[in-house]
C-alpha positions as CSV (number, residue, x, y, z in Angstrom):
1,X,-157.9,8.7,-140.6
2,X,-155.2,7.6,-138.1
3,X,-153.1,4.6,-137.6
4,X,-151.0,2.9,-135.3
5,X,-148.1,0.4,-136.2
6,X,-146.0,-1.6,-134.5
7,X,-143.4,-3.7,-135.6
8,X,-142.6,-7.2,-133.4
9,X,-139.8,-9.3,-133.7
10,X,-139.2,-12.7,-132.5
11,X,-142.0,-14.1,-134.2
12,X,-142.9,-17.6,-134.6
13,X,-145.9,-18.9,-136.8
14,X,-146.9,-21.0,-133.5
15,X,-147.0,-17.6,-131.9
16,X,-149.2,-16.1,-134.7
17,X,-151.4,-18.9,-134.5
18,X,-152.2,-18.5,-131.1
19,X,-152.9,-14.8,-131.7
20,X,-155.1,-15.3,-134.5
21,X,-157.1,-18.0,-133.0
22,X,-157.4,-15.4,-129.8
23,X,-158.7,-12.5,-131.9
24,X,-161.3,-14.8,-133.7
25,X,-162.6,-15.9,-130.6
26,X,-163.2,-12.1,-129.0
27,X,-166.1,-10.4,-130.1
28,X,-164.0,-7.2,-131.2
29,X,-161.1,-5.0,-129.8
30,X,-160.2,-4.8,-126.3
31,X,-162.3,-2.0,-124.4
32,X,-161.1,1.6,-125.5
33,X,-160.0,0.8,-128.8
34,X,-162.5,2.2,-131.3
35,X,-160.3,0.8,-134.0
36,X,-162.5,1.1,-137.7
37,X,-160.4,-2.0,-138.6
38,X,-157.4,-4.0,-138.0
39,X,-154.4,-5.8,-140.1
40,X,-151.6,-8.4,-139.6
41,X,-148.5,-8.8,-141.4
42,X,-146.3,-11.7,-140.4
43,X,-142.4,-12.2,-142.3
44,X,-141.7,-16.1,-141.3
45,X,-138.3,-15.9,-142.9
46,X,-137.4,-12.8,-140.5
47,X,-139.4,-13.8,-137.4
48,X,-141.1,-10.2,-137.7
49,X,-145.0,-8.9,-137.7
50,X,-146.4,-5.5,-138.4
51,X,-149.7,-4.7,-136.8
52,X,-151.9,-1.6,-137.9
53,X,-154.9,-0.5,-136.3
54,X,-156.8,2.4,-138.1
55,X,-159.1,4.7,-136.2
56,X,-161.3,7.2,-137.4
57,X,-159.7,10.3,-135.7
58,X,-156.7,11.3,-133.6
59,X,-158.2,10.9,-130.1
60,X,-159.4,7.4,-130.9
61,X,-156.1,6.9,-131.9
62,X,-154.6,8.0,-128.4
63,X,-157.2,6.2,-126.1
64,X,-156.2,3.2,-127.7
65,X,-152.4,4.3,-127.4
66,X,-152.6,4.2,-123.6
67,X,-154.8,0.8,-123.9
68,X,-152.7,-1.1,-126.3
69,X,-149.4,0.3,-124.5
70,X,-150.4,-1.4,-121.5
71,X,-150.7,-5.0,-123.3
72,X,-149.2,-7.5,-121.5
73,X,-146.0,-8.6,-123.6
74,X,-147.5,-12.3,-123.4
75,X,-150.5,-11.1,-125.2
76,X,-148.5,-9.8,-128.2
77,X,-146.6,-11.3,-130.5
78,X,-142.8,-10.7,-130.0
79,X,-141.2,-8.0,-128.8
80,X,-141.8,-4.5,-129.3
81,X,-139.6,-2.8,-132.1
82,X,-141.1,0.1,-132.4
83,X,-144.4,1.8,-132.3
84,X,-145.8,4.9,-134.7
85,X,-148.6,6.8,-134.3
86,X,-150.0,8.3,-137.7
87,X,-151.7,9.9,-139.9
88,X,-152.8,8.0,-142.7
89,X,-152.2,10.7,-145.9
90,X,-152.8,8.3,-148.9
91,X,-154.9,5.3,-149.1
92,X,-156.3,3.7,-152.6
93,X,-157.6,1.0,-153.2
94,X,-156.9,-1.5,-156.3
C-alpha cells in the first residue's frame, strides 16, 4: 500500500467546510486517482490540515501524483507545505 500526504497551512474551518461539503457532493475522486480511500486532518488552533490518500500500489500512487499536483490552489485547502509520497510499512487497526 501507498500513500500520499500533504500538509496545508492557512487553514480556516470556513475553508474546510467548503471542502467537505465539495467532496460529499462528488461521486468519488477526481479522474486518475484510484485512491482505496481518503482522510482529513484539520488543527483549528494552527490553521493546518494533513490529507492522505492511500492507493493500492505504487503506480496508482504516481498517476494520481501528476493529477492531484495539478489541483488548482483554490480547490485545496491552504497552501502547500509539503507533499510525501509513501510507502505505507505499518498499519493496525484498534
Amino acid at each position: 500500500m501507498h500513500a500520499r500526504v500533504v500538509r496545508f497551512t492557512g487553514v480556516d474551518e470556513a475553508t474546510i467546510d467548503r471542502v467537505k461539503a465539495r467532496i460529499q457532493e462528488e461521486e468519488g475522486p477526481p479522474p486518475g486517482v484510484r485512491a482505496t480511500s481518503m482522510k482529513m486532518m484539520f488543527d483549528a488552533d494552527q490553521g493546518t490540515a494533513v490529507f492522505v490518500a492511500f492507493f493500492e500500489n505504487e503506480n496508482d500512487l504516481r498517476d494520481a501524483d501528476a493529477v492531484l499536483g495539478q489541483m488548482d490552489v483554490g480547490d485545496t485547502p491552504g497552501t502547500r507545505a509539503s507533499v510525501d509520497r509513501c510507502e505505507v510499512v505499518i498499519e493496525r487497526e484498534a
